[in-house]
TORTIPA-398306 format. One line per field, with one value per residue (C-alpha): residue number from 1; chain; x, y negated, z. Coordinates in steps of 0.1 Angstrom, whole numbers, plus 5000, padded with zeros to 4 digits. Each point is the difference from the previous one (the first is absolute). Example, Ala and Ser with C-alpha at 12.3 -4.5 7.8 and 13.67 -1.06 7.14 Angstrom:
BEGIN
num c(1/2)
cadena c(A/A)
X c(5123/5014)
Y c(5045/4966)
Z c(5078/4993)
//
This chain:
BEGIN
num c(1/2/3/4/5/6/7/8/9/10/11/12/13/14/15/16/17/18/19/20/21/22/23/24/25/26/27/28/29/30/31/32/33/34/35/36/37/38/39/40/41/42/43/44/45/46/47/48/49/50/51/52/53/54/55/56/57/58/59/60/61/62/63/64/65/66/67/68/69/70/71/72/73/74/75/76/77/78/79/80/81/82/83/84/85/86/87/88/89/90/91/92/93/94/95/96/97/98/99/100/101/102/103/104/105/106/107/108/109/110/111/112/113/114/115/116/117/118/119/120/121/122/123/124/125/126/127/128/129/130/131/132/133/134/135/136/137/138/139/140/141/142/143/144/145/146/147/148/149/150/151/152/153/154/155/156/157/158/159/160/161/162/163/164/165/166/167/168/169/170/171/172/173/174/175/176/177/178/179/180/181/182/183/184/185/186/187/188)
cadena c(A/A/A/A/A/A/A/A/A/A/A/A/A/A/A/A/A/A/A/A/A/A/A/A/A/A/A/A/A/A/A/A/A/A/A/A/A/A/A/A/A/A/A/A/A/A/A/A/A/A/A/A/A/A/A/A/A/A/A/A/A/A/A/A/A/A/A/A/A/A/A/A/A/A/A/A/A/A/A/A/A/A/A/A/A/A/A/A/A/A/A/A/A/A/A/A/A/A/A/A/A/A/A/A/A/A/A/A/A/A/A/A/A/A/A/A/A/A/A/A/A/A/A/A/A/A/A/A/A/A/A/A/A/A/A/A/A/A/A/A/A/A/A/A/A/A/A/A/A/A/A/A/A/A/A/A/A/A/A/A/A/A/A/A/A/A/A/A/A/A/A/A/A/A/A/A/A/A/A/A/A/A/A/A/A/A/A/A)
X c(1018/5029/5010/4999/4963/4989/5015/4990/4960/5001/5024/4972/4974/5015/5007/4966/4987/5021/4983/4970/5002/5014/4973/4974/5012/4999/4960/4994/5013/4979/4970/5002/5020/4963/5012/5037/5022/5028/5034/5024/5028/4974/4990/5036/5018/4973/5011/5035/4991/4978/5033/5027/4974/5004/5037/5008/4976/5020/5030/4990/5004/5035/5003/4981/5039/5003/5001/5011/4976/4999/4972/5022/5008/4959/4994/5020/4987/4967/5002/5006/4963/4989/5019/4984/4965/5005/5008/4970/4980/5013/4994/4973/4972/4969/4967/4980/4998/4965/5002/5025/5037/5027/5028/5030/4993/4995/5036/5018/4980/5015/5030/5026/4990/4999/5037/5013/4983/5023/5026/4993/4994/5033/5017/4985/5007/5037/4999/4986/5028/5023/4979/4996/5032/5022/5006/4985/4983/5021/5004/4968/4979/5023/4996/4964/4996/5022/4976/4966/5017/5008/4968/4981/5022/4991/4960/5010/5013/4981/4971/4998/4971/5022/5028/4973/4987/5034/5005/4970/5012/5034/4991/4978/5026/5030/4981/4992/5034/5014/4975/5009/5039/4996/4966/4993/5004/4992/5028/5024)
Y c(3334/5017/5023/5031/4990/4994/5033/5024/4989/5022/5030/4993/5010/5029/5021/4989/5018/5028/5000/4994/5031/5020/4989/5006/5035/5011/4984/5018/5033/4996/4988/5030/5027/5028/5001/5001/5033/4983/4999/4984/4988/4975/4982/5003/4983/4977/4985/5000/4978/4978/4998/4992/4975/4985/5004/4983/4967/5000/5006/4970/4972/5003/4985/4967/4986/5007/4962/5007/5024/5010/5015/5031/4999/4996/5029/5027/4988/5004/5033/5016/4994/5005/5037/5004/4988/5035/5020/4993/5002/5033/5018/4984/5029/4990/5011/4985/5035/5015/5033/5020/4981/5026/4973/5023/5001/4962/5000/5025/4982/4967/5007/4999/4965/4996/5007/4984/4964/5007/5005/4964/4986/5012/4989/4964/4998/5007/4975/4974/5008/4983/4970/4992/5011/5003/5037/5035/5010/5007/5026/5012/4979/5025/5030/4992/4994/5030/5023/4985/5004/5039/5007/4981/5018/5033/4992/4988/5034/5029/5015/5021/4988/5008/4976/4973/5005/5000/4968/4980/5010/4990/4966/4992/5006/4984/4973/4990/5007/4973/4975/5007/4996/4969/4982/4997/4963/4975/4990/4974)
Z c(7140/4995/4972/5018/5012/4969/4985/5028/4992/4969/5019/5026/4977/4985/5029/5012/4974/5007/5035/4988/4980/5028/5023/4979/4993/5037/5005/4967/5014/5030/4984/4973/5025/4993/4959/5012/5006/5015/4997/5028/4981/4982/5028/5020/4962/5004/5033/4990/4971/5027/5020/4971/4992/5028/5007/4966/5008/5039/4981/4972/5024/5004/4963/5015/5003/4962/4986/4964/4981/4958/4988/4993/5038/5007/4977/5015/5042/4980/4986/5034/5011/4961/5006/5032/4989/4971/5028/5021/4962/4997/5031/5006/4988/4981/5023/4965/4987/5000/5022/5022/4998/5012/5013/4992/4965/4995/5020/4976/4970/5010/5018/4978/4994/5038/5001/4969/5009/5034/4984/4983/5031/5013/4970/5004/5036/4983/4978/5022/5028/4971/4994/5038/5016/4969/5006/5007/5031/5029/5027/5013/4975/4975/5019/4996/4962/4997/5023/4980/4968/5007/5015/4967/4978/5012/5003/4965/4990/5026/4990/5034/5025/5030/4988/4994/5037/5010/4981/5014/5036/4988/4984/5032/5022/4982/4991/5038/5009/4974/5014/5033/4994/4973/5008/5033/5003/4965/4988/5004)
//
């Protein structure tokens, strides 16, 4: 076994759980939609956290060539799924609430958190650029933490429900678009 299998078992686990939570969040919508007044950005942020979830495990096997790992190393490839495993938490609403749940207020309650534990994320996905290529992101993997980061700073910041519709549509959108143009194939 190498190191990188052994390692990726826990990273395994994590974003599982970020899945996990995701998943479980759209049945619980579904099972619970009578007590629910919707609101669209919920489930939309949902799937883009299903999707980055995703993205970062694809993305994840391109460190199976890393031979050498610290712990310091392991802890900063670890936080991205701990960051992303908080953003699925967050968004995430919680259907155990006797009585009528209105979605948009659980999303304004909860979404400044939603935004800042992006922010984290993309400040990890930073860091861990250093640790596994000895340098920042580049081109359109830049462009692309650059794009997230302004549209999480802004959900971090707006209090307006069209800019947070305009956001989930954005974040959808992008988000596909940087998998399309970085994560079609698994990495070398």
């Amino acid at each position: 076994m190498s190191p990188f299998d052994y390692l990726s078992v826990l990273i395994s686990i994590v974003l599982g759980l970020g899945v996990t939570q995701v998943l479980a969040g759209f049945a619980g919508l579904v099972r619970t939609r009578k007590r629910i007044r919707m609101y669209w950005p919920v489930p939309v942020q949902m799937a883009v956290v299903f999707l980055i979830s995703v993205q970062i495990w694809w993305a994840l096997f391109g460190l199976r060539g890393m031979r050498v790992w610290t712990f310091e190393s392991f802890l900063v490839v670890l936080m991205q799924p701990v960051s992303v495993y908080l953003m699925a938490a967050l968004i995430t609403p919680d259907l155990d609430e006797p009585g009528a749940i209105n979605l948009r207020e659980t999303y304004f309650r909860e979404c400044r958190w939603f935004f800042g534990s992006i922010l984290f994320a993309l400040a990890i996905s930073f860091a861990k650029n250093f640790v596994t290529n000895g340098g920042p992101p580049e081109g359109l993997d830049l462009l692309g933490h650059i794009v997230f980061g302004v549209i999480a700073l802004t959900g971090l910041i707006s209090r307006s429900n069209v800019i947070h519709k305009i956001i989930a549509a954005a974040s959808l959108l992008a988000y596909s678009g940087y998998i399309a143009l970085l994560f079609v194939r698994l990495p070398h």
